[in-house]
LOMARZA-699841 format. One record per atom (N, C-alpha, C): residue in three letters; y, x, z. Coordinates in pm, whole numbers, plus 50000, padded with zeros to 5 digits. Layout:
% residues N
ALAYXZ...
% end
This chain:
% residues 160
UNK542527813182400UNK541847811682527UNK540357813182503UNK539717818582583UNK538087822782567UNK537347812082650UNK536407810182615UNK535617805082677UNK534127805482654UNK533417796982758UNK532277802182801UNK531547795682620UNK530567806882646UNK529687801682483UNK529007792282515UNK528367777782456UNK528077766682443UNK527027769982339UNK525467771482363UNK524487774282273UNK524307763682182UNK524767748982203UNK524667735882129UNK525497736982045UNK526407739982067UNK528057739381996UNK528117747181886UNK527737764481932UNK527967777581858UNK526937781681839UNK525557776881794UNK524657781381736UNK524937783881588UNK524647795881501UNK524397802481377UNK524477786381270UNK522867781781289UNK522487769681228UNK522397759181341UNK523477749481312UNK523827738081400UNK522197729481386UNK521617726881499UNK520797718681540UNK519287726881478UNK519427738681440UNK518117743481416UNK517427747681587UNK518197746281718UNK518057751681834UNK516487736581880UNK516197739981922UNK515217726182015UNK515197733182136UNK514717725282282UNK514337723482397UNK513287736782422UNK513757749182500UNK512737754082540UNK513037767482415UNK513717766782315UNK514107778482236UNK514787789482320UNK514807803682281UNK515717809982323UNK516807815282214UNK517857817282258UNK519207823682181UNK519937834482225UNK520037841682150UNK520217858182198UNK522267851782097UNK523097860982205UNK524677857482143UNK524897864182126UNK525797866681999UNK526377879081900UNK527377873981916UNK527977882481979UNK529377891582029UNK530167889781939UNK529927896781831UNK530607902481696UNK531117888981657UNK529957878581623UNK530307867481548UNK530747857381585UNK530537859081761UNK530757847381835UNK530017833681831UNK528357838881835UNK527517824281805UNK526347826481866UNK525697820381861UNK524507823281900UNK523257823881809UNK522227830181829UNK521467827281725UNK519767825781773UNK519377816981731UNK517907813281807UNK517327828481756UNK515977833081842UNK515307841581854UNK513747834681826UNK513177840081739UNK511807839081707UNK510847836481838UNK510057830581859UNK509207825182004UNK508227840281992UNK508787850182130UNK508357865382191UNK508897874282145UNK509857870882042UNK511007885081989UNK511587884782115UNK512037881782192UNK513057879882262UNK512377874482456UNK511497882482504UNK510537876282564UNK511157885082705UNK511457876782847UNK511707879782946UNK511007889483012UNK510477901683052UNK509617904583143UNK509147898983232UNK507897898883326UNK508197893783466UNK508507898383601UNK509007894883635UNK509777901983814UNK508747906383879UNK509177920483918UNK508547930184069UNK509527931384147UNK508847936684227UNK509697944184320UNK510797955384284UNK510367957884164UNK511217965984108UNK511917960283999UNK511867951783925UNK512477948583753UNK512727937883797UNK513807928083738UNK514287925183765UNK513897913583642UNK513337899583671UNK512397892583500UNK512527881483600UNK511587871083494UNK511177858383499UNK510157855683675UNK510067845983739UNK509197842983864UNK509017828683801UNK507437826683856UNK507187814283869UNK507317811984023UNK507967797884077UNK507887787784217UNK506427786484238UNK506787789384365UNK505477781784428UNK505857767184444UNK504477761484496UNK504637745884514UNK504907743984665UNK505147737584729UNK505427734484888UNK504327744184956UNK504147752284997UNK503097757185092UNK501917763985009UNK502427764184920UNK502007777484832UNK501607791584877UNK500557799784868UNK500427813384885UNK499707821184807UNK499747817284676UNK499417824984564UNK499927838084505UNK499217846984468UNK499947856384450UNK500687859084334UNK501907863684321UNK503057863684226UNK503667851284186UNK503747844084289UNK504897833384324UNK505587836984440UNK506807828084384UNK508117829284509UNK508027813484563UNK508777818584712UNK508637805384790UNK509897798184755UNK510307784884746UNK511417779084731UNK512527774584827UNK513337776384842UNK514587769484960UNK513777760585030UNK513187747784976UNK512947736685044UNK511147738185098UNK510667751785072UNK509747753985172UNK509337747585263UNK508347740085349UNK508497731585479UNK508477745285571UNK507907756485509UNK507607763885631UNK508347770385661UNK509737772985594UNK511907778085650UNK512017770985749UNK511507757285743UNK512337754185825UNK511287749485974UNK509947752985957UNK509217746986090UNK508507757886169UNK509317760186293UNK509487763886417UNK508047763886495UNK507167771686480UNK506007767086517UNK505557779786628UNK505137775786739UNK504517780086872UNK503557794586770UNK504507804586839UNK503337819486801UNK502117815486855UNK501097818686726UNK499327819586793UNK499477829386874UNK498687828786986UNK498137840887078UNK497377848087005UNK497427863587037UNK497457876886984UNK497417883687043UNK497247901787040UNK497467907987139UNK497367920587025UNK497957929387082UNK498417939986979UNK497547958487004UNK497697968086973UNK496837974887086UNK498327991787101UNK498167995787147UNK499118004587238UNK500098007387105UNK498768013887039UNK499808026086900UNK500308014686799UNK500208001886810UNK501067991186704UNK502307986186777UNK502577988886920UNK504077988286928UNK504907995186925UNK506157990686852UNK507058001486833UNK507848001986934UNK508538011586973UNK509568018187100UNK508808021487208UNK509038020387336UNK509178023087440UNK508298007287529UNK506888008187567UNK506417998287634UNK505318002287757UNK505327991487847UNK504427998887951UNK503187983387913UNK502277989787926UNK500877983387895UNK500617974188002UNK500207965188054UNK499767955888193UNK498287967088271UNK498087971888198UNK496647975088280UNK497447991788291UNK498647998988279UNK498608010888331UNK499148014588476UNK497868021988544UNK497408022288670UNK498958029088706UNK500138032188665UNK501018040088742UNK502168019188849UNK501538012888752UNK502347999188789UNK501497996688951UNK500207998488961UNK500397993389099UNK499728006089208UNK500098015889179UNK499158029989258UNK500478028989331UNK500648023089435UNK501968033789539UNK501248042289599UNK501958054689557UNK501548071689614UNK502238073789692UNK502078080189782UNK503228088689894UNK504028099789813UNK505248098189802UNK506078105589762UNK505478121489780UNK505698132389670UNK505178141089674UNK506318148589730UNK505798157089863UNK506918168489939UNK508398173589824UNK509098174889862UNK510418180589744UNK511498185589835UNK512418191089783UNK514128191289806UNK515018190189685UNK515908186089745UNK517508185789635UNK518298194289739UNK519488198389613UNK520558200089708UNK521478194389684UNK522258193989810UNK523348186689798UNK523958175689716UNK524188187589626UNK525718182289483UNK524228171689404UNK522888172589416UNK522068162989353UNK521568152189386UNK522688147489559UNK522718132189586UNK524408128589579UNK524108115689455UNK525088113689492UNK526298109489595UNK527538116589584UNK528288111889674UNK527458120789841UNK527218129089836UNK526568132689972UNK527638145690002UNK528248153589941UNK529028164189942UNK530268156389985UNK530838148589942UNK532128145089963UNK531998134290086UNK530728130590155UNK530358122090272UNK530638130990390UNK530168141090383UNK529308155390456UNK531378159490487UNK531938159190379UNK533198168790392UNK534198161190521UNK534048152490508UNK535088141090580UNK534608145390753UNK533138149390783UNK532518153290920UNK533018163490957UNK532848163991100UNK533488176391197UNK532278184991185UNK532528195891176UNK531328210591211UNK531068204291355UNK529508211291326UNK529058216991491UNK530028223991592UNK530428233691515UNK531298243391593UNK532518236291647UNK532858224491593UNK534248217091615UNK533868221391785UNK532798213991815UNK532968210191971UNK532358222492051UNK532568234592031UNK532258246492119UNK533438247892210UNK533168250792334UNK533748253192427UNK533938241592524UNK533888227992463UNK534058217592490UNK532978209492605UNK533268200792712UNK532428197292809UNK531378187592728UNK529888187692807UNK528968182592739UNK528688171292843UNK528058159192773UNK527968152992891UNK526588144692868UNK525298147092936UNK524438146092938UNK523808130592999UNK522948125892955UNK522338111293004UNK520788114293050UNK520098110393128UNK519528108693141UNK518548111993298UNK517248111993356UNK516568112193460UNK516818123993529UNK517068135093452UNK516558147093498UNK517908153093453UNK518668163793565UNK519878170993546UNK519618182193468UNK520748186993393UNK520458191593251UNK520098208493313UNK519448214693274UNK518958229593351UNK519988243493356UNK520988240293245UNK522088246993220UNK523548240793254UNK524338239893318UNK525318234393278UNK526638235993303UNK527338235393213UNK528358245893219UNK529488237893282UNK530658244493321UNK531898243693385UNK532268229493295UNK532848217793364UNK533258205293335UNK531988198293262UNK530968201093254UNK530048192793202UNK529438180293275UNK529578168693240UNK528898155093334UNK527398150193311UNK527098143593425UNK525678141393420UNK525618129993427UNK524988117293374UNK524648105293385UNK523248100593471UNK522828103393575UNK522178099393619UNK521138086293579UNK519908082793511UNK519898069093492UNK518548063393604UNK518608068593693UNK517288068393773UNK517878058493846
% end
């Protein structure tokens, strides 16, 4: 059964190890063996390599320290300072408070569509009778004045 190496246990020379030594483990022999103090020396961590970090202390912002779990500042929730940003530092899609298109109401500029480019207006339009439906048909007129034309069965509403 294998198990994990024990640098106390399976050191080369039993108790030549002290506090703060390092021990590089041979495979081969199955032991460990202390390393001379900088034969054997960690790099330190970037962004790229992958080494030794020193902690920061609570609220630390020194440079080439890391912050710790128990940080106060993970965990405290604090009211954004007021700020203000300027057009070309936001990213996506934003409308500014001061651009004049938010409160200019213009009069719609003259246009047409057709048809099929409102919706639902073609299939509104289809369900209606033509003009022509009612040719031939009696007309029947409202109002003060009798109509100047008027054809065979046509009625007049008088409203005088």
């Amino acid at each position: 059964m294998s198990r994990f190496p024990d640098p106390l246990r399976d050191l080369a020379t039993p108790g030549a190890a002290v506090e703060g030594d390092v021990a590089s483990w041979d495979a081969t022999l199955g032991k460990w063996h202390p390393v001379a103090p900088g034969a054997a020396s960690v790099p330190d961590a970037t962004t790229t390599v992958k080494g030794k970090v020193e902690l920061a202390t609570d609220g630390e912002n020194a440079a080439g320290v890391v912050v710790q779990g128990n940080d106060a500042r993970l965990s405290n929730a604090r009211t954004p300072t007021s700020h203000t940003h300027a057009p070309g530092e936001v990213a996506g899609t934003a409308v500014i408070t001061t651009d004049a298109r938010l409160s200019d109401a213009r009069t719609p500029t003259a246009h047409s569509h057709a048809t099929s480019e409102v919706t639902g207006l073609d299939t509104a339009l289809s369900g209606k009778l033509a003009a022509t439906a009612f040719a031939g048909l009696a007309k029947i007129a409202v109002g003060t004045v009798a109509p100047g034309s008027p054809g065979v069965g046509d009625l007049w509403v008088d409203t005088n």
